[in-house]
N, C-alpha and C positions, 0 to 999 in steps of 0.2 A: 350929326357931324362931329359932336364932340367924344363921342363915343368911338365912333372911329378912329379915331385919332389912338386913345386909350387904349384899343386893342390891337394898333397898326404900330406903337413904338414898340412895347414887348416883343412884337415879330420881328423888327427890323435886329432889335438888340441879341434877338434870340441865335439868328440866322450870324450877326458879326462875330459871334462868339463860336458858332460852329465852324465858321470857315477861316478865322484866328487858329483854332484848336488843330484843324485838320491842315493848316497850310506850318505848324510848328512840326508837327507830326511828320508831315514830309521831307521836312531839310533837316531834321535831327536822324534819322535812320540814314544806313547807309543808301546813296543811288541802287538802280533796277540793274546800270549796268555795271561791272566794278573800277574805280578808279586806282589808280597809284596815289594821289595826292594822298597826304597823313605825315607819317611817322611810323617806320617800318623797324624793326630787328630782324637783324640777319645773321644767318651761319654760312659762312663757305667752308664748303668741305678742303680737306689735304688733297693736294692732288703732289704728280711730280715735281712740276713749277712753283706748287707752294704747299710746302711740305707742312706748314701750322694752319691748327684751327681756327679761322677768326671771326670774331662776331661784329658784325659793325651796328650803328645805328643809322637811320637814313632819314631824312626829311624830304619829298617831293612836294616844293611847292606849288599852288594853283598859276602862278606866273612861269612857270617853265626852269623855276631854277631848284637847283640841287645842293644839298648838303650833307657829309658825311661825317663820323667819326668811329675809329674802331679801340679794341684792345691792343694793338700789337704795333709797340712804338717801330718797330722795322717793316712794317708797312707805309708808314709816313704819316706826313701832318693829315691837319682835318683838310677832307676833301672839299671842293668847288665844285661846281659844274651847272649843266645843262641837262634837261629832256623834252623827248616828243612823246607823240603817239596819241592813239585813243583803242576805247574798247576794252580790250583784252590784251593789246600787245605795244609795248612801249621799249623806247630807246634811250642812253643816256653816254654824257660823256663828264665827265672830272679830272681832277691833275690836282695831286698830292705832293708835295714838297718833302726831300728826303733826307735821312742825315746819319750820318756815323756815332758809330758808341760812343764820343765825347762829344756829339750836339754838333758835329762840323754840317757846314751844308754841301751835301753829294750831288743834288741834281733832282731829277724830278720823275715821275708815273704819270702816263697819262692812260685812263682808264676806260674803254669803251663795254657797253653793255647793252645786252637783249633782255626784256622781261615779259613771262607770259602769267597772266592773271588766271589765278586757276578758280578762283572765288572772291569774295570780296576784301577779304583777310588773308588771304597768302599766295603768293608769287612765288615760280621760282624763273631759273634763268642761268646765262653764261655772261662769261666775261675775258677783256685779254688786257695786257697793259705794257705800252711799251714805258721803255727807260730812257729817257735822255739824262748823260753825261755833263760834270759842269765843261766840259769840250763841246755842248751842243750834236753829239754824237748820240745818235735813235738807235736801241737794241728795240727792232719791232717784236711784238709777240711774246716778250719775254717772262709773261706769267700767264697764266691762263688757270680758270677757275669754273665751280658751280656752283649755285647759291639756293637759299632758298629763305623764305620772310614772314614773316606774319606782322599786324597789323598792330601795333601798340593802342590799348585800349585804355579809358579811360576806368581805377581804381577808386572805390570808396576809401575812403580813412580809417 
């Protein structure tokens, strides 16, 4: 009996340590299917409606909310928002705060977007944004953009 015993905790301890090992091993890699949550970099390209290059950074949190910042202070403040989706194809909305070359407040952006998950690291997608006026006045559609992302990864030192 006591023998038993002797060669039955080894196994027990043996077995807690593989499936320790193999249950980190799972939620440290990326999922099977790709998510947006993380921490994204992005480049939209120039188009007519927006003739400069911008990079933003993006945060997709696992609760559904959204946040942005870019280079190009005429884009507007750091973004807000929301998204949906799963799979491969996701939705989002935000609303950036805008302001004139001496810091006045002009009105606002509100941003709608599609994204398609091409891998687990990089996305691309479209986007459009209208304007509201400090008159409360919507120019729909008045930018329109394509983007594309990869996945901010974690750097050694």
């Amino acid at each position: 009996m006591h023998n038993k015993r002797i060669f039955t905790i080894p196994i027990v301890i043996g077995l807690l340590a593989v499936l320790a090992t193999t249950a980190f091993a799972a939620t440290r890699d990326h999922p099977a299917s790709p998510t947006v949550v993380g921490t994204w970099k992005m480049t939209i390209a120039k188009t007519a409606t927006s003739p400069e290059t911008n990079e933003t950074m993006q945060t997709f949190f696992a609760d559904g909310n959204y946040l942005e910042t870019n280079n190009n202070i005429k884009a507007g403040s750091t973004g807000q928002g929301v998204w949906i989706g799963s799979n491969n194809n996701y939705f989002y909305t935000f609303q950036v705060f805008t302001s004139d070359e001496k810091g006045n407040y002009t009105g606002k952006r509100i941003i709608r977007g599609a994204i398609h998950m091409d891998g687990p690291d990089h996305f691309t997608g479209k986007a459009s944004a209208d304007v509201v006026d400090l008159a409360g006045k919507v120019t729909k559609n008045a930018f329109s953009a394509t983007f594309e992302a990869t996945r901010m990864e974690v750097e050694s030192p």
